[in-house]
C-alpha positions as CSV (number, residue, x, y, z in Angstrom):
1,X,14.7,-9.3,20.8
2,X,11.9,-8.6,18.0
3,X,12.4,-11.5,15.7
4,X,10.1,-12.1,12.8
5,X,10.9,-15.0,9.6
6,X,8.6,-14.7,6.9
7,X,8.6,-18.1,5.0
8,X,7.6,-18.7,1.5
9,X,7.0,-15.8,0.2
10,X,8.0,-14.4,-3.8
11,X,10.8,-11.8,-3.0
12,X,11.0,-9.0,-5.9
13,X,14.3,-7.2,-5.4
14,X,16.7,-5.8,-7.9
15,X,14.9,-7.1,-10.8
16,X,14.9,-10.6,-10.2
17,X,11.4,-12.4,-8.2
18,X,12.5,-15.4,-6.3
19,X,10.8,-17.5,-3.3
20,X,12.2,-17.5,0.0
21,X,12.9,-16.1,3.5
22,X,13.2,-13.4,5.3
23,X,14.6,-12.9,8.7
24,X,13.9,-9.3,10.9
25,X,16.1,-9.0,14.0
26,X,14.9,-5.9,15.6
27,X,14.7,-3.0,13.3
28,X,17.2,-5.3,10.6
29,X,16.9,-7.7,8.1
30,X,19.4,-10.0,8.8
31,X,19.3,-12.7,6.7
32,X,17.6,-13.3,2.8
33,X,17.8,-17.3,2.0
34,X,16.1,-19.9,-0.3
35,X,14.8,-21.0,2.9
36,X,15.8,-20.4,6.5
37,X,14.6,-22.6,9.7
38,X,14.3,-21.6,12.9
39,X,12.2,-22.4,15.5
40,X,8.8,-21.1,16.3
41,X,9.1,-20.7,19.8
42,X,12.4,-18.3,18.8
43,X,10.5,-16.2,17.0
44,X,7.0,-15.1,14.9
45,X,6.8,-16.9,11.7
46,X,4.3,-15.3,8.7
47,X,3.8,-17.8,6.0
48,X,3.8,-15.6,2.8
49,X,3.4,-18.5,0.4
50,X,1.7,-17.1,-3.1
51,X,2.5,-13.3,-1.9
52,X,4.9,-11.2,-3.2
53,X,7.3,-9.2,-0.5
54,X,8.6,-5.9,-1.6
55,X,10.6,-3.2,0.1
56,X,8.3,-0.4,1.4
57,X,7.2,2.2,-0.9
58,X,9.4,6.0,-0.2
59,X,7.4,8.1,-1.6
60,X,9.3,11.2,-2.6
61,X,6.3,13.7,-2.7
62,X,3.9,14.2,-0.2
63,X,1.5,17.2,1.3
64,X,0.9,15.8,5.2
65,X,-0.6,19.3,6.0
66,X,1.1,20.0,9.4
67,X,1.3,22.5,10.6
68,X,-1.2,25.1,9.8
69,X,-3.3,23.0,7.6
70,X,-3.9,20.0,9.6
71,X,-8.3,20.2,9.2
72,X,-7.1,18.9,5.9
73,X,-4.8,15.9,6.9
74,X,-1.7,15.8,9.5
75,X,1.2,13.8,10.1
76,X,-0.3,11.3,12.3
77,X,-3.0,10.3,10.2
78,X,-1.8,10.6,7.1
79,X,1.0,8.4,7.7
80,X,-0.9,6.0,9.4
81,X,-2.7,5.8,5.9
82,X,0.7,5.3,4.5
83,X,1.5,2.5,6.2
84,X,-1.9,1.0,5.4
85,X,-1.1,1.7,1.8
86,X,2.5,0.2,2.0
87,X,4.3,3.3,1.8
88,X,7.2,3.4,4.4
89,X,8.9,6.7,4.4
90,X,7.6,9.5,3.0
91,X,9.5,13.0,1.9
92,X,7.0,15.9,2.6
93,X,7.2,19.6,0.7
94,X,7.7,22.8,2.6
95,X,4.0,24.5,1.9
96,X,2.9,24.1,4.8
97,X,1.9,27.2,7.6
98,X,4.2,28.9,8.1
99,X,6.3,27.8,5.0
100,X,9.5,25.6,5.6
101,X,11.6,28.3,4.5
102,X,13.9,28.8,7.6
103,X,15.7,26.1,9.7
104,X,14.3,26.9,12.4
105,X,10.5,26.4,10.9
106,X,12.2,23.2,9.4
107,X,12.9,21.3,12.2
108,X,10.0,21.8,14.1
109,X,8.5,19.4,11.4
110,X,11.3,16.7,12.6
111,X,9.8,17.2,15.8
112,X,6.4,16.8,15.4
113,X,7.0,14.0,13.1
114,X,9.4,11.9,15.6
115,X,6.2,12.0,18.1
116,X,3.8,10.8,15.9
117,X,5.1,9.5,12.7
118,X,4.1,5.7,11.7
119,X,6.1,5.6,8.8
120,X,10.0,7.2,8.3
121,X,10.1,10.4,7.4
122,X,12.2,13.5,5.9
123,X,11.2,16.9,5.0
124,X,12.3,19.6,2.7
125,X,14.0,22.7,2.7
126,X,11.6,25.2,0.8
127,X,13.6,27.9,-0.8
128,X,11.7,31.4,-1.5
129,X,13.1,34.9,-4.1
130,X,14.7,35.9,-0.9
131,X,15.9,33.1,1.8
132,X,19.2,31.8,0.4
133,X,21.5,31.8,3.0
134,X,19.0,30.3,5.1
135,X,18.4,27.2,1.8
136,X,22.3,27.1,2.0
137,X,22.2,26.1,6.1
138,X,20.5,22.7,5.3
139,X,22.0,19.5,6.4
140,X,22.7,17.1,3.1
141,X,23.1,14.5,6.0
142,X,19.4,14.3,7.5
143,X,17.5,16.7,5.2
144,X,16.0,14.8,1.5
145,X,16.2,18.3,-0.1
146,X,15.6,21.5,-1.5
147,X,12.1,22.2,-2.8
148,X,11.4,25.2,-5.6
149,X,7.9,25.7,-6.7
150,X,8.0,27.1,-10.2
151,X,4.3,27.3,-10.8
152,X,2.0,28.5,-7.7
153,X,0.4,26.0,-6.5
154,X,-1.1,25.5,-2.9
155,X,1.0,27.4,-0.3
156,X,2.3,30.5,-2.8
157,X,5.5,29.6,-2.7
158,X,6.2,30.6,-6.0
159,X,10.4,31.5,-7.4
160,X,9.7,34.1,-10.2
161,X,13.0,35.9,-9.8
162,X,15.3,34.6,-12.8
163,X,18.8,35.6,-10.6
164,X,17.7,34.2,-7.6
165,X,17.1,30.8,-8.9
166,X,20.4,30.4,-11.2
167,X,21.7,31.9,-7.7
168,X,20.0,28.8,-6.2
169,X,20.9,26.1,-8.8
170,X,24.6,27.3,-8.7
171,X,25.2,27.6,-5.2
172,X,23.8,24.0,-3.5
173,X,25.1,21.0,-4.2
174,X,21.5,19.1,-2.8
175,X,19.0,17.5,-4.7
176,X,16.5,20.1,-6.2
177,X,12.9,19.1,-6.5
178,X,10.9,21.5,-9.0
179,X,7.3,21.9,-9.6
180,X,7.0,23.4,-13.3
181,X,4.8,25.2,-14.7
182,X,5.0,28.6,-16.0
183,X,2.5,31.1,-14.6
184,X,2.3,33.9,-17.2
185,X,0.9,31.0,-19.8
186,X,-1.1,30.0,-17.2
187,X,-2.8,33.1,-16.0
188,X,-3.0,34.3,-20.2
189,X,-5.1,30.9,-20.4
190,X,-6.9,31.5,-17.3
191,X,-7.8,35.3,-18.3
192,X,-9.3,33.9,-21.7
193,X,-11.9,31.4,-20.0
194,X,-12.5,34.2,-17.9
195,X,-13.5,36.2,-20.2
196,X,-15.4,33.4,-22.0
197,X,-17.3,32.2,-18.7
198,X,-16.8,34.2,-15.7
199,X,-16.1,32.7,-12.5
200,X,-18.4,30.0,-14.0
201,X,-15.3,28.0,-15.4
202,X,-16.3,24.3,-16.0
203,X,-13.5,21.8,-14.5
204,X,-13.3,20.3,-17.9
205,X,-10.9,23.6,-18.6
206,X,-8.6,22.6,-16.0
207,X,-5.5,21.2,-18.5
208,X,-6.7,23.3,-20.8
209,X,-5.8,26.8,-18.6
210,X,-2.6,24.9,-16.8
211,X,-1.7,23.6,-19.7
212,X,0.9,21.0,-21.1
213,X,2.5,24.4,-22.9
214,X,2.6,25.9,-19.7
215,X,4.1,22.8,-18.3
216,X,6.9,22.1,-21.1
217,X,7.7,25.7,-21.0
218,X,8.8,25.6,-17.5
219,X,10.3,22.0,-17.0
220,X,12.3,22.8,-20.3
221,X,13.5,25.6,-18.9
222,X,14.5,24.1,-15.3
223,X,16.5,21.4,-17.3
224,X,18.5,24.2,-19.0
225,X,19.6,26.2,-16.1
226,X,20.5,22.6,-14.4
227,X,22.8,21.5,-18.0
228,X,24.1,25.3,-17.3
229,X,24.8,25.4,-13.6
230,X,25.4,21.6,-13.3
231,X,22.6,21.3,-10.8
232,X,21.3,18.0,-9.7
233,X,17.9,18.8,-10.2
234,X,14.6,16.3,-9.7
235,X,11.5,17.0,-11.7
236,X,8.6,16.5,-10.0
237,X,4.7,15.3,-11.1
238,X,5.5,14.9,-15.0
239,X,2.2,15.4,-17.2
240,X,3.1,15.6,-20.5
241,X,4.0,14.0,-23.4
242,X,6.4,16.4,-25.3
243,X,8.3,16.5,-21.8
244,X,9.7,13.4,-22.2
245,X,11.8,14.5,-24.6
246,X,14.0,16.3,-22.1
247,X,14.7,13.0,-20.2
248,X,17.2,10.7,-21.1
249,X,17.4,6.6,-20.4
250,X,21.2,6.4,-22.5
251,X,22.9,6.5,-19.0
252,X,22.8,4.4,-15.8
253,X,20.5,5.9,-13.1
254,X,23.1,6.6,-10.6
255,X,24.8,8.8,-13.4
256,X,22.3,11.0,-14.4
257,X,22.3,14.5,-12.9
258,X,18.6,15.1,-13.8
259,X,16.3,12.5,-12.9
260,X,11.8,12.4,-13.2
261,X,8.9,11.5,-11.4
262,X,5.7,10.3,-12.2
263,X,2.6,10.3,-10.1
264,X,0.3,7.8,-10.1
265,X,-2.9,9.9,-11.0
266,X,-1.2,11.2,-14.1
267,X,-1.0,7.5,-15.0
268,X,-4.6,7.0,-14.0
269,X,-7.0,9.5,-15.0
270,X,-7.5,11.9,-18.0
271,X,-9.0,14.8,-18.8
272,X,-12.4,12.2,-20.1
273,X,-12.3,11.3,-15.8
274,X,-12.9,15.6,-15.5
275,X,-16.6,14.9,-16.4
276,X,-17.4,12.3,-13.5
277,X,-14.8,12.9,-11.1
278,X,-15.0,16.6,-11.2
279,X,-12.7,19.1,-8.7
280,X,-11.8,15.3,-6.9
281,X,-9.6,15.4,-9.6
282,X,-8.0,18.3,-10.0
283,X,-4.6,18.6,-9.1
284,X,-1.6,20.6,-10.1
285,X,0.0,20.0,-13.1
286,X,-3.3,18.8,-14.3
287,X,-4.8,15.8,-15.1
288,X,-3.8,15.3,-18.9
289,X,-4.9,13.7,-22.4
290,X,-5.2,10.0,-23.0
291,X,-2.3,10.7,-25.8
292,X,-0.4,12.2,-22.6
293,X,-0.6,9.4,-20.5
294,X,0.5,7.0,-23.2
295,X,3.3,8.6,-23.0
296,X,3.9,8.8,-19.5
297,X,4.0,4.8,-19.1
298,X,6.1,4.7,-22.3
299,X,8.5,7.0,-20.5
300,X,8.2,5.2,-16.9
301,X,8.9,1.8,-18.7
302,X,11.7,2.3,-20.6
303,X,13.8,4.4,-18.5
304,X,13.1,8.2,-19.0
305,X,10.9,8.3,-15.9
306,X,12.8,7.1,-13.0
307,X,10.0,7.1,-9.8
308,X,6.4,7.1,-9.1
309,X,5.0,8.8,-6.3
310,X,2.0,10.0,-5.5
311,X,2.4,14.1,-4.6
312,X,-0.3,13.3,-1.8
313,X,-2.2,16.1,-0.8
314,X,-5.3,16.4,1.0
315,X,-8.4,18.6,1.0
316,X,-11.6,18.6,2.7
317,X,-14.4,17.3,1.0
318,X,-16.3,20.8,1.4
319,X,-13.2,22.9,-0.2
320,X,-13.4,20.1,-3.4
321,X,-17.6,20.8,-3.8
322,X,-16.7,24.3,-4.1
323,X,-16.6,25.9,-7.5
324,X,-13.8,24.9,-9.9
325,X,-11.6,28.1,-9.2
326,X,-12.5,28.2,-5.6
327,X,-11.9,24.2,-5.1
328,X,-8.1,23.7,-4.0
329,X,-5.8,21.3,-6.5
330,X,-4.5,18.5,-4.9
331,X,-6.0,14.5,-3.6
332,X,-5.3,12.2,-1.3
333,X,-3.3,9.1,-3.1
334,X,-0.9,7.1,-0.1
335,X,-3.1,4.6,1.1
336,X,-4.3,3.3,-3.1
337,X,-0.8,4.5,-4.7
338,X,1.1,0.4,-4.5
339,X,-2.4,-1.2,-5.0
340,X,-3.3,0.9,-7.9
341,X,0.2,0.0,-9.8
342,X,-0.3,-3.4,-8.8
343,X,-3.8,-3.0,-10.1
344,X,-1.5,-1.7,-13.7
345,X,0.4,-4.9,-13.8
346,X,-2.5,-6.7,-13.5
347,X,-4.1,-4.7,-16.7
348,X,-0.2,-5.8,-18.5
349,X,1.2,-2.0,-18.4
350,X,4.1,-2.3,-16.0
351,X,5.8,-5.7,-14.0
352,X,5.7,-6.0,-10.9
353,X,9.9,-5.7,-10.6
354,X,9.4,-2.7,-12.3
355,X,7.2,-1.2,-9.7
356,X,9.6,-1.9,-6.8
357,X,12.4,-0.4,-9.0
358,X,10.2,3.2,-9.5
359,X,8.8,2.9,-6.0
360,X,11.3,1.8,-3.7
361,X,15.0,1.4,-5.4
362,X,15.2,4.4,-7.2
363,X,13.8,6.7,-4.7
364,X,16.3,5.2,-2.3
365,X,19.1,5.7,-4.7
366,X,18.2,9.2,-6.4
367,X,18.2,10.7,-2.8
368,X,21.0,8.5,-1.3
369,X,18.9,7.3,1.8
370,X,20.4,5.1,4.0
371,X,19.8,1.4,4.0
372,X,16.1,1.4,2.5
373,X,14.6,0.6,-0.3
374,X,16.1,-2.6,-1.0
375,X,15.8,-6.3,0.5
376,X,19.1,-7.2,1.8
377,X,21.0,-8.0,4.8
378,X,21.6,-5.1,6.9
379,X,19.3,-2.9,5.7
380,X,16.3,-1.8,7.8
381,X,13.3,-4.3,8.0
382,X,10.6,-1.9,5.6
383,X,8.6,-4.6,4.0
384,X,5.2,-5.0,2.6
385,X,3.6,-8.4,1.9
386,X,1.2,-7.8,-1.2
387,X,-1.6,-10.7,-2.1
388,X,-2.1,-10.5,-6.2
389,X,-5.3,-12.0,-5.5
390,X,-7.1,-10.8,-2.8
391,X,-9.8,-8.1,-4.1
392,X,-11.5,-5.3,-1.7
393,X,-13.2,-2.4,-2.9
394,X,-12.4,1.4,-1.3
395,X,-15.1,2.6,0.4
396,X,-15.6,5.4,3.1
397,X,-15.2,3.2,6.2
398,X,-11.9,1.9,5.0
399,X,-10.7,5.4,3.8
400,X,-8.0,6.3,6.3
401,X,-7.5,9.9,5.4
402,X,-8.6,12.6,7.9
403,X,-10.2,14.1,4.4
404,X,-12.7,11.1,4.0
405,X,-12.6,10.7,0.8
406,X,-10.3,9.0,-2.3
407,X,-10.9,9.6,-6.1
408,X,-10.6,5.5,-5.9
409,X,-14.0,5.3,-3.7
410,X,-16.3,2.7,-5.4
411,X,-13.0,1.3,-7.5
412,X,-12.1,-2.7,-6.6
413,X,-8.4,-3.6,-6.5
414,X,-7.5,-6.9,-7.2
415,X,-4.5,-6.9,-5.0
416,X,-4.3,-6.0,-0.9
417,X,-1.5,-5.4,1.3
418,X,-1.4,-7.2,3.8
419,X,1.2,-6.6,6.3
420,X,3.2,-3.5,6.5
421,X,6.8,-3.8,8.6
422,X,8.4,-0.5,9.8
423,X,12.0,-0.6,11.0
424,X,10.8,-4.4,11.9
425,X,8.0,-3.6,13.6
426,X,4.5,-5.2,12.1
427,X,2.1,-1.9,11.7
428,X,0.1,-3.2,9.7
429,X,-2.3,-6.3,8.9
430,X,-4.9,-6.4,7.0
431,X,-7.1,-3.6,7.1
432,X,-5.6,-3.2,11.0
433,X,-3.1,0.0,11.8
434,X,-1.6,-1.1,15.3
435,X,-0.8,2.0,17.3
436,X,3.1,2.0,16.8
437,X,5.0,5.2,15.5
438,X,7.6,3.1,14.5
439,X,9.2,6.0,12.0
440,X,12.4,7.1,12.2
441,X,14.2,10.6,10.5
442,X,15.7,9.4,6.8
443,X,19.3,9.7,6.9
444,X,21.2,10.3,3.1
445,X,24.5,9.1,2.4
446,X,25.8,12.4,1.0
């Protein structure tokens, strides 16, 4: 039998930070106690004293590139940086080559991922203008949901067709995901600065052409069909201020039928960072204002933001040096995301209970995944073991990415993780990924 106690550590669950034990039997927590003694030589005791133990991170949004993409990142490694980063289970989006728009193409994901995944996993169903009986086929058992891009963004998976998605929205009772931003305002705005620059456009007009019109314009209009349809729809990347006015924090979590995500570069950077930083920040929605992102941590703490995530999504460092509308949107964020929240607490923006409750308990509970996200008897042993106190600085041999790079290179956190449990396995420890796919599929409780 695995058996791991970790002793003395602070244990932030459910709001509350307490010290005290844990107990791992296999791939279980079995036992959460002021203090629990057993000994030694019956099992592998971590003394956490002074560190704070937190459910692994889900993070509801990632890119992991495989297939067809995988010079850019793939499953293996970019989980592996997950782990590293204290990210347990990870949802990934259907843009991938070919697109995850049949079941077929779906599962073979699942399969690639049970061989080589270190963290757990679940992929999406990505719906197209013309593949709903095949979105309708999806397992709400073993599948995190259905994914609609409403902007174009890498992958052209864009739903333009009005009747198709209300067809959509009416018709499945899963969780729909939604990236929004409405092309025709962007491609007016992009047409302007083309005619004002050529292809010469400077990366500084990056919010500017997919702009926080184009964004509210879209997200407003998703929220509608869902109030119409009755759709449980999941917003995802939030960049703007005037959107939070279509979220509401009046009801309990597990009662709302539309629910928001943050990610943690949109609560990092702003469009000042574009002058430094460059196509290594440019992402889709874009990189707001300093007025936006005042917002966006208003929002996340009081209620009308309900997760962080990171919307992970890796490019070489040759397709980012490339011109601003040649350079790809999207950056690779799983292995900083915890550390740079923790690094937020730190600077007094956001507690650390608040953290586990946007990066761990809500996820688990907006999607209904089985016994994760939470540190409690019976549930499965994810865990992270975070030292407040312990700074390190990103540089490129640390960067775990099969990209290389991270718009944190140079930046020092104050706070490291240092152990990483999967299904009660130890993966990780300190700056160390052992070679154990200890990942297993997400299973929902739907």
């Amino acid at each position: 039998m695995n058996r791991i106690l970790i002793k003395n550590a602070k244990i932030v669950n459910e709001g509350l930070i307490f010290e005290g034990d844990v107990l791992i039997e296999n791939d279980l927590i079995v036992e959460v106690a002021d203090s629990i003694s057993l000994k030694s030589s019956d099992c592998k005791v971590i003394d956490a004293e002074g560190n704070y133990l937190i459910p692994g991170a889900i993070d509801d949004q990632v890119h992991f590139r495989e297939p067809g993409l995988t010079h850019k990142g793939d499953i293996e490694s970019e989980s592996r940086a997950a782990v590293a980063g204290g990210i347990t289970s990870f949802i990934e989006q259907p843009n991938t080559v070919p697109n995850a728009v049949t079941q077929e193409i779906l599962e073979d994901k699942y399969q690639i991922a049970s061989q080589k995944s270190f963290a757990n996993y679940s992929f999406m169903m990505g719906a197209t203008n013309d593949n709903l009986e095949e979105v309708l086929k999806t397992n709400p058992k073993n599948v995190a949901g259905i994914k609609i891009f409403l902007g174009s963004s890498t992958g052209n998976m864009l739903v333009d067709n009005e009747a198709t998605l209300e067809r959509i929205f009416s018709s499945t009772p899963m969780l729909i995901a939604v990236h929004c931003e409405d092309e025709t305002t962007i491609q007016n705005n992009l047409a302007e600065f083309k005619e004002k620059y050529g292809d010469d456009i400077p990366v500084t007009a990056h919010n500017l052409i997919r702009s926080a019109e184009a964004c509210y314009i879209s997200s407003s209009k998703a929220v509608a069909l869902a109030k119409k349809t009755g759709a449980r729809l999941h917003i995802f990347h939030l960049s703007t201020a005037k959107e939070m006015e279509l979220f509401t924090n009046k009801i309990p979590l597990e009662e709302k039928k539309i629910t928001a995500e943050v990610c943690v570069h949109h609560l990092w950077f702003t469009d000042e960072d574009y002058k430094t930083k460059g196509n290594f920040i440019k992402w889709n929605p874009a990189v707001k204002t300093a007025d936006d992102r005042k917002e966006l941590w208003k929002a996340l703490n009081d209620g009308r933001i309900d997760v962080i995530a990171t919307d992970h999504a890796p490019h070489t460092k040759e397709e980012k040096l490339q011109s601003y509308l040649k350079a790809p949107s999207g950056g690779p964020l799983v292995q900083h995301a915890v550390v740079a929240m923790f690094e937020a607490y730190h600077q007094g923006k956001i507690t650390v209970e608040k953290i586990v409750e946007k990066m761990c308990h809500n996820p688990a509970k907006i999607f209904k995944i089985e016994k994760r996200g939470f540190i409690k008897a019976g549930y499965y042993a994810d865990l992270v073991i975070v030292n407040p106190g312990l700074p390190w600085s990103v540089k490129p041999e640390n960067i775990l990415y099969k990209c290389g790079w991270s718009p944190f290179e140079n930046y020092t956190f104050k706070s490291r993780i240092t152990h990483t449990f999967v299904n009660g396995e130890m993966v990780y420890n300190n700056f160390k990924v052992k070679d154990v796919r200890a990942g297993k599929r997400l299973l929902f409780n739907r």
